[in-house]
C-alpha positions in Angstrom: 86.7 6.4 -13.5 83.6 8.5 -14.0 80.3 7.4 -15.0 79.1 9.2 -18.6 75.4 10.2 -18.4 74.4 7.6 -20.4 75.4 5.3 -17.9 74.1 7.4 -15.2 70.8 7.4 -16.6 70.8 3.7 -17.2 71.9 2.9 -13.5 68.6 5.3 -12.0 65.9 3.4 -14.4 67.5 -0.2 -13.4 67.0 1.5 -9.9 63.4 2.3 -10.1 63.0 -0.7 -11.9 64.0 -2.9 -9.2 62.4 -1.0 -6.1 58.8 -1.4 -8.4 59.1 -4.8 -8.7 60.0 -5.3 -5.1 57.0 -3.4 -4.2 54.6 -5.6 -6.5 55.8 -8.7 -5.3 55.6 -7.3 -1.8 51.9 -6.2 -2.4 51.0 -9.5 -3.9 52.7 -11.3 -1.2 50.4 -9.4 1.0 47.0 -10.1 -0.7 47.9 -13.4 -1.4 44.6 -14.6 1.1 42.5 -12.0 -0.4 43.1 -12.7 -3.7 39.7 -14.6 -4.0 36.7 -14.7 -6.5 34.7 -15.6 -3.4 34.6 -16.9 0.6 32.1 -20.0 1.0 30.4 -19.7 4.0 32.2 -22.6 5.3 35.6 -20.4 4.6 34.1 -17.7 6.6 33.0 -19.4 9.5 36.8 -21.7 9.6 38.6 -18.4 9.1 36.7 -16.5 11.3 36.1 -13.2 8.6 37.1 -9.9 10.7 34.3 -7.6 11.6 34.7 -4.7 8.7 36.4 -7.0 6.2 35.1 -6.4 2.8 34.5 -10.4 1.3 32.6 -11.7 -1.2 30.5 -14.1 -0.4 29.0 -16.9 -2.8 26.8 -20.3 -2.2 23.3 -21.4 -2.7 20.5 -19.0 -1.1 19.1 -21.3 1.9 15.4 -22.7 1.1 13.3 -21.2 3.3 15.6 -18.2 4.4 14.5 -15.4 2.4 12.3 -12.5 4.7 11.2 -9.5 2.9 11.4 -6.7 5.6 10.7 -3.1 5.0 10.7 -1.7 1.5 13.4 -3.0 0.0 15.4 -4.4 2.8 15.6 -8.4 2.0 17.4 -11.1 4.6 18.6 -14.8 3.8 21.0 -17.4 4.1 23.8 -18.2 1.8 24.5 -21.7 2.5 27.5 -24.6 0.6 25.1 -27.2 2.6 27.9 -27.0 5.3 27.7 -23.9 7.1 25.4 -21.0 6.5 25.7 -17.4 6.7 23.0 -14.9 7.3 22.6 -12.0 4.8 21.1 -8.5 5.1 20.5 -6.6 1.9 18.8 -3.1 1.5 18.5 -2.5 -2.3 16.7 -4.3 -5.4 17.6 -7.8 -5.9 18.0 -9.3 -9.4 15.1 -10.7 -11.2 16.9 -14.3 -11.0 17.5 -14.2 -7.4 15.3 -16.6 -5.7 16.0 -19.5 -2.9 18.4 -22.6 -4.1 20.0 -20.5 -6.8 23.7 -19.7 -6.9 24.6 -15.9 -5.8 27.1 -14.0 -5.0 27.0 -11.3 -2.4 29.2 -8.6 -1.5 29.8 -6.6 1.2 31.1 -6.6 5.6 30.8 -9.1 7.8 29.8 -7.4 11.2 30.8 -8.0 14.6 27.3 -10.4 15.1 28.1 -12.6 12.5 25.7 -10.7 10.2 26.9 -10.7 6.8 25.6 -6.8 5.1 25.8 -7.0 1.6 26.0 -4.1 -0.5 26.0 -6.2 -4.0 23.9 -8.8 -4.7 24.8 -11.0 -8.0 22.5 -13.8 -8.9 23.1 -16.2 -11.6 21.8 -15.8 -15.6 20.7 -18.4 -16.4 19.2 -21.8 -15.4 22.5 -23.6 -16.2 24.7 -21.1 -15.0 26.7 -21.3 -11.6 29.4 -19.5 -10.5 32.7 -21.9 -11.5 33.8 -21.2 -7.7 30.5 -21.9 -6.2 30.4 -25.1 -8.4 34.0 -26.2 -7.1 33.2 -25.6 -3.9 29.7 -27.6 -3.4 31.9 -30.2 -5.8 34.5 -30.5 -3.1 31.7 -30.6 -0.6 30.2 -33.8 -2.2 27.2 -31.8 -2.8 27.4 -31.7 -7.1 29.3 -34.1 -9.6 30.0 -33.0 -13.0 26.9 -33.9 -15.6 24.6 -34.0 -12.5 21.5 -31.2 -11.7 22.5 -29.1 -8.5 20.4 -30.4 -5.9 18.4 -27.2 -5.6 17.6 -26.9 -9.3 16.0 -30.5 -9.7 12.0 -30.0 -10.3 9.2 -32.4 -9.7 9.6 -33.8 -12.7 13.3 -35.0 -12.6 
């Protein structure tokens, strides 16, 4: 019995149908690591990032890390009090970026363990943190719910 072209046409878009969703759920599969708002630097050191990889990168800039160099070329360390990763930035930073604030950086980690960010996001307000970077400093024992972050306490706390 012959199929009408009704039927025809039915069977090709169930077709396309089904090889589209195989090739999302093959695509997410794949990402499924990648699929991140951000890597601690603790994640980056345990995973070991692969020289070229674009990550994100977000924790608390180190105290005591950040080295103007020339023009507008900035360095510092991203820390989650656990590990620490060293950042190189050529660009302008935002007006809230200063040491012991939350940021998140973008950009390659190279071969030498020198993280080059292309992006540098700092946080908006005095209350704000990233809800990653806040999870992960939670889960490092750094920050409990209802308490100051560590960094943000001032002399008269």
């Amino acid at each position: 019995m012959a199929m009408t072209r009704k039927q025809r046409r039915l069977t090709m878009i169930g077709a396309a149908g089904a090889v589209l969703a195989l090739a999302v759920g093959l695509v997410l599969f794949a990402l499924t690591d990648q699929i991140v708002f951000f890597n601690s630097p603790t994640d980056l050191v345990e995973k070991g990032a692969l020289s070229g990889q674009r990550v994100r990168l977000g924790g608390l800039v180190k105290e005591g890390s950040v080295v103007r160099g020339d023009g507008t070329e900035v360095s510092f360390a991203v820390t989650d009090t656990n590990a620490d990763v060293k950042v190189l930035y050529v660009g302008i930073l935002p007006d809230l970026f200063r040491e012991g604030q939350g940021v998140v950086a973008e950009g390659v980690m190279g071969g030498d363990g020198l993280f080059r960010a292309d992006t540098v996001l700092a946080k908006h307000d005095e209350n704000y943190m990233p809800k990653e970077v806040a999870d992960a400093l939670k889960q490092q024992g750094v920050w409990r719910e209802g308490e100051e972050l560590p960094s943000t306490k001032t002399k008269e706390n």
